[in-house]
C-alpha positions as CSV (number, residue, x, y, z in Angstrom):
1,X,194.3,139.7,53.6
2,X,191.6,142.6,53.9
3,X,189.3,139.9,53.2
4,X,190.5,137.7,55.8
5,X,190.3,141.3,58.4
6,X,186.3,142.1,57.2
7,X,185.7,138.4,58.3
8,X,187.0,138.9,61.7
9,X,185.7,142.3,62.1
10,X,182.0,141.0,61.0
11,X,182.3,137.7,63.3
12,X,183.6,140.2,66.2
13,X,180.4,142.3,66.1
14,X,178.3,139.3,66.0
15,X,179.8,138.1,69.2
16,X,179.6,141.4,70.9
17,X,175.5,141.8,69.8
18,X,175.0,138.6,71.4
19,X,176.8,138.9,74.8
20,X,174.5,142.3,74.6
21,X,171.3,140.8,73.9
22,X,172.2,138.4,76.6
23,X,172.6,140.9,79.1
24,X,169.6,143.2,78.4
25,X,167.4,139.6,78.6
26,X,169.1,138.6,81.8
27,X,168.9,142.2,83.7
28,X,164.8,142.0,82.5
29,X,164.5,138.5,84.0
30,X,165.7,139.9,86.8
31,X,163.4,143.2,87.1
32,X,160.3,140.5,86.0
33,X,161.6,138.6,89.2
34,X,161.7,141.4,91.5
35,X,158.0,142.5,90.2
36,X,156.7,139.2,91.1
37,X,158.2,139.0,94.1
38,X,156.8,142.7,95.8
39,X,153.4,141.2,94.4
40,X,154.0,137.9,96.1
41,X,154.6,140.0,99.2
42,X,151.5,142.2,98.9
43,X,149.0,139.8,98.7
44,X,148.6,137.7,102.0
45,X,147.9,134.1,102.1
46,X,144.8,132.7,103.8
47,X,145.9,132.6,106.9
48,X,147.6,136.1,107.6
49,X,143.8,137.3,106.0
50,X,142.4,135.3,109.2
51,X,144.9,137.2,111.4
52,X,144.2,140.6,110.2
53,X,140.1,140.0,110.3
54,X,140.4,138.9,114.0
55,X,142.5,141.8,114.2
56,X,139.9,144.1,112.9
57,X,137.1,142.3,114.8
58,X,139.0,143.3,118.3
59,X,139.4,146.6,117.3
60,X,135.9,147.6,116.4
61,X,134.7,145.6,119.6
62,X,136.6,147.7,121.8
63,X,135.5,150.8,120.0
64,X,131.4,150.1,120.3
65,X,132.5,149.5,124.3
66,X,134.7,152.7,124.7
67,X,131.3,154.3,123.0
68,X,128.8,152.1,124.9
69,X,130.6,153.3,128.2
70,X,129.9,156.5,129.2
71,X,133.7,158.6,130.9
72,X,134.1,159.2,135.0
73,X,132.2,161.5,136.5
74,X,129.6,161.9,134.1
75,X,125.8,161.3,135.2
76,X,123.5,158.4,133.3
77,X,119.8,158.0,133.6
78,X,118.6,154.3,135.5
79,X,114.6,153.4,134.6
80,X,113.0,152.2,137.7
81,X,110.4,149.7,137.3
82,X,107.5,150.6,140.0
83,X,106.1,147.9,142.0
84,X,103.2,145.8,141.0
85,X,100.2,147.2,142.8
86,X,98.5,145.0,145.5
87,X,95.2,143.7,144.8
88,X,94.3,145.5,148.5
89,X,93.8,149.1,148.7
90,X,96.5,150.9,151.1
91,X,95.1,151.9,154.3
92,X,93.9,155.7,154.0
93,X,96.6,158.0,155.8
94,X,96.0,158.9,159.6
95,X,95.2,162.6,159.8
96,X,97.4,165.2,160.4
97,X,98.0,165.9,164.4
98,X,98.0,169.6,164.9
99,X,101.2,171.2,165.2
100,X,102.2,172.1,168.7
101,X,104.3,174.8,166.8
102,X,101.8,176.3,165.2
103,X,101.0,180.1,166.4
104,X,98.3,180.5,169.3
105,X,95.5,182.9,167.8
106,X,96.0,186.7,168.4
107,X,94.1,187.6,171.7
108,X,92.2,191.2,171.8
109,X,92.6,192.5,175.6
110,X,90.1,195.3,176.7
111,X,91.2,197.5,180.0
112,X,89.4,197.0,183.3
113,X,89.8,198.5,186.8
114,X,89.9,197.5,190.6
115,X,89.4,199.0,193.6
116,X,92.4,201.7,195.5
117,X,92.9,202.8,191.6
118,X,94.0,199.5,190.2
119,X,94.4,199.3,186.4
120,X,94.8,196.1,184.0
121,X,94.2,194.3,180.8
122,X,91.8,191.1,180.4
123,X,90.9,189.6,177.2
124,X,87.3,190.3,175.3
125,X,84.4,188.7,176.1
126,X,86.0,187.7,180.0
127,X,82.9,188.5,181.8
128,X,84.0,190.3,185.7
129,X,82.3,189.6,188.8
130,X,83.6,190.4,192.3
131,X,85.7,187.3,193.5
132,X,84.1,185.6,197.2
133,X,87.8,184.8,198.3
134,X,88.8,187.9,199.3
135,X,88.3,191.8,199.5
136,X,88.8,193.4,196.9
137,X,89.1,191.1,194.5
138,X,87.7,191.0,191.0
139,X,87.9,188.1,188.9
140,X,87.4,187.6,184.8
141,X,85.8,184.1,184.0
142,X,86.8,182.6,180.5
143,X,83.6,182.2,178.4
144,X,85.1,178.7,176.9
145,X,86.5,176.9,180.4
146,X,85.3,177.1,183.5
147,X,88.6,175.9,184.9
148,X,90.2,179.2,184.1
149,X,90.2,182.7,185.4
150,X,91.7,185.6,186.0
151,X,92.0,188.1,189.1
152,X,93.2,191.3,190.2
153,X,92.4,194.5,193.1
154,X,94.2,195.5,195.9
155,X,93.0,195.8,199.7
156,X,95.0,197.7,202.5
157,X,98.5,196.0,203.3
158,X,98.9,194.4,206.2
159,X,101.8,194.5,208.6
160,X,105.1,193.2,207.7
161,X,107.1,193.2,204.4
162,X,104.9,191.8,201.3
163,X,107.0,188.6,201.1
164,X,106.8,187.8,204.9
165,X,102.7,187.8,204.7
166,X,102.6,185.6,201.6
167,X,104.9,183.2,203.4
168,X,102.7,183.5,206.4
169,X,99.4,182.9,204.2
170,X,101.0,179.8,202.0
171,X,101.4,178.1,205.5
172,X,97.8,178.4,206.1
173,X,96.5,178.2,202.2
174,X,98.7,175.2,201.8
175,X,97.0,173.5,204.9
176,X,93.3,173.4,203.2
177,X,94.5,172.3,199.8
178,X,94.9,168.7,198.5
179,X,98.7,167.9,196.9
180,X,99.6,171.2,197.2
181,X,103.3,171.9,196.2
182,X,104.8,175.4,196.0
183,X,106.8,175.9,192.3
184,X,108.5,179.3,193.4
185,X,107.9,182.4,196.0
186,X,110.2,185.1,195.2
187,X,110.8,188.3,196.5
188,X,111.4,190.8,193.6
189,X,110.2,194.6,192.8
190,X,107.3,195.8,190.2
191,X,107.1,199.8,188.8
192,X,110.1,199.5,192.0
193,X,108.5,198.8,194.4
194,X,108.9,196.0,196.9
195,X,107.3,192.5,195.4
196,X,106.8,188.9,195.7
197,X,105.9,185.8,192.9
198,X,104.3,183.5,193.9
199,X,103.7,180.3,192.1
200,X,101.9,176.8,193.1
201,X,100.1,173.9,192.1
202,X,97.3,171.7,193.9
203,X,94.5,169.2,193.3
204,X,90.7,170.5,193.7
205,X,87.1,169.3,193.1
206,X,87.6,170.2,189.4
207,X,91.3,168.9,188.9
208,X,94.9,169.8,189.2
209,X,95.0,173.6,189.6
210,X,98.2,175.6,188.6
211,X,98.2,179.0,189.6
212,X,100.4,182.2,189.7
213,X,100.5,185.8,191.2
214,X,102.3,188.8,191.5
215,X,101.5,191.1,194.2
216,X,103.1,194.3,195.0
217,X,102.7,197.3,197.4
218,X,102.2,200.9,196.8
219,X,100.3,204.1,198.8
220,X,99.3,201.7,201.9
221,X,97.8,198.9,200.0
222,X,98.8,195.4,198.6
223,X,98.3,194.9,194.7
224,X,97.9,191.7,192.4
225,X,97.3,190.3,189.5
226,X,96.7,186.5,189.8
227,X,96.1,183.7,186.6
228,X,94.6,180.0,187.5
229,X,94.1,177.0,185.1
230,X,94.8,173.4,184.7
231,X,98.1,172.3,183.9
232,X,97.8,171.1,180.4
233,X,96.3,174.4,179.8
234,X,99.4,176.6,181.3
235,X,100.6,177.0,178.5
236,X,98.1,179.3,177.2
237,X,97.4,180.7,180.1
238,X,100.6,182.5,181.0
239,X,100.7,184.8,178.0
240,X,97.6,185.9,179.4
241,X,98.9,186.6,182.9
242,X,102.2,188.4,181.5
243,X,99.7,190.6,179.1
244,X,98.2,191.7,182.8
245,X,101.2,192.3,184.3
246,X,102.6,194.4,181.7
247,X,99.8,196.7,181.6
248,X,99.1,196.7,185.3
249,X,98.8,200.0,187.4
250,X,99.9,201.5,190.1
């Protein structure tokens, strides 16, 4: 009997060993299985390597463009190519007109006198002479154009307010002149006393003649200062005549 009990004890344990063995081989197979699987996974066949380089290839493309292109608002540089020059020489340039804008030279006046106590400016080097057209009457020649001159004096007034005998002597004045055309005759007052402007234009052996005056009455006698040039030359002129004017006396 106990040798009949050690024989089923012994074939009892065999059994058990082997069911054991079998399940520590099966739960490896299983482990190896898994493990060659994941590295199954990881690699990728030939065609998901394709996919993943044109992947990549996009990628970097649009990278070197985002890094090519420079962002909004930024300023970038352009290279201009200059024209090929012409066998034919350009045209030298046309000299510069001068400047109607362009300061007048200063003028240096020196002070002169007239008859009855009349006092006034005229600019250096303006030779006087006693004028022939009337008494009275002194008159500065410009040493550069005989076209324009100066005058001034003063003779005894005659009757009747000054504006009323320049009035009366345009009538005749304007009679004798070619083209004559009056531009103004004004009464107004000079130092405050009673005076007229007188302004006018008319043709003449030598040209167009513009010419202005201011005369003015004081201590019995009729005053004036008096400015005559071409037209194109007015311009110049009338600083001049205002120059006169303001440093005129009585």
């Amino acid at each position: 009997m106990k040798l009949r009990f050690e024989r089923r004890t012994a074939r009892s344990h065999r059994q058990i060993s082997s069911r054991w063995l079998a399940s520590v081989l099966a739960v490896g197979y299983l482990v190896v299985s898994a493990l060659l699987g994941s590295l199954m996974l990881a690699v990728p066949t030939n065609s998901q390597q394709a996919r993943i380089n044109s992947d990549m290839a996009r990628v970097e493309e649009a990278l070197r463009r985002s890094q090519a292109d420079p962002p909004v608002g930024t300023a970038t540089a352009r290279v201009i190519t200059p024209p090929t020059p012409s066998t034919t020489p350009p045209a030298p340039p046309a000299p510069d007109a001068p400047s109607s804008s362009a300061p007048a030279p200063q003028i240096q006046y020196v002070r002169v006198a007239g008859p009855g106590g009349m006092r006034t400016v005229v600019p250096v080097g303006w030779p006087t002479r006693r004028s022939t057209t009337g008494v009275g009457s002194i008159q500065a020649d410009d040493p550069h154009d005989a076209g324009r001159y100066l005058r001034f004096g003063s003779a005894p007034a005659p009757r009747g307010t000054v504006y009323d005998s320049h009035r009366d002597h345009e009538r005749t004045f304007a009679k004798s002149r070619t083209d004559f055309e009056r531009l103004r005759l004004e009464s107004t007052t000079f130092h405050g006393e009673p005076a007229v402007t007188w302004e006018f234009e008319h043709d003449s052996a030598d040209g167009r003649r513009h010419v202005s005056s201011l005369s003015w009455r004081k201590y019995g006698r009729e005053y004036f200062v008096y400015a005559s040039s071409a037209p194109t030359r007015w311009a110049q002129t009338k600083p001049i005549f205002d120059t006169m004017i303001a440093n005129a006396k009585p």
